[in-house]
N, C-alpha and C positions, 0 to 999 in steps of 0.2 A: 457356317456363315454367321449364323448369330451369336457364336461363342466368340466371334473375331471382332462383331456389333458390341459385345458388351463388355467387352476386356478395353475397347477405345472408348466406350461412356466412362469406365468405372476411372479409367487415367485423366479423362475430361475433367469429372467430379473431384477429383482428387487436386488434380492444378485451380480450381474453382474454391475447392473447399481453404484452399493453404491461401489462394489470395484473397477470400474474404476475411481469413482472420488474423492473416497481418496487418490491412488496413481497418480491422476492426480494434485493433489493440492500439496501432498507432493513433487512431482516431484520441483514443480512449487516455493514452501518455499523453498526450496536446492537451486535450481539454482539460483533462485531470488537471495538470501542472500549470495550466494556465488559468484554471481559475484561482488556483492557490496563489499564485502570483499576483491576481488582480486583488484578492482579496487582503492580502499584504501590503499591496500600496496603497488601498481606500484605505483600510485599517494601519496599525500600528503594528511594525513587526513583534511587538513584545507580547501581543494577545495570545501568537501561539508561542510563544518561547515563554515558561514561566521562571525567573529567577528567582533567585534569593535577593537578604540584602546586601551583601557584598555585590560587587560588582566584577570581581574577578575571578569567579566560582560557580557551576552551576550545583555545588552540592547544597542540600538540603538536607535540613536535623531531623531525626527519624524522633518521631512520636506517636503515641498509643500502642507502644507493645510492650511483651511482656519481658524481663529480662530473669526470668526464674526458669530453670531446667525445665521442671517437672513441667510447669506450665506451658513452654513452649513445646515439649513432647506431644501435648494435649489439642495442640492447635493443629490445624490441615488446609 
């Protein structure tokens, strides 16, 4: 009788535990993305996107390293 009790809790629990944490994640994508959003149209899209000066390019010129073998072996 109680093994019958607790095999329909632990499937209770289990449908309980999966619907808490899909609308915990959902919760979490919404607000997540919607405050990025909000914060994109108070602000300027370009705060988070950082470009170069070109405007057709987002590459950027690699500076402060070393272009010597031995030296780069030495790095980690």
């Amino acid at each position: 009788m109680f093994a019958r009790i607790k095999i329909i809790i632990q499937i209770f629990i289990r449908f309980i535990q999966k619907t808490i944490v899909t609308i915990s994640l959902f919760l979490i994508y919404v607000f997540g993305f919607g405050v990025t959003i909000i914060f994109m149209m108070l602000f300027n899209r370009d705060i988070l996107i950082s470009r170069s000066d070109k405007k057709d390019t987002f590459w950027g010129k690699a500076e402060d390293y070393e272009t010597d073998i031995e030296r780069s072996l030495r790095q980690s």
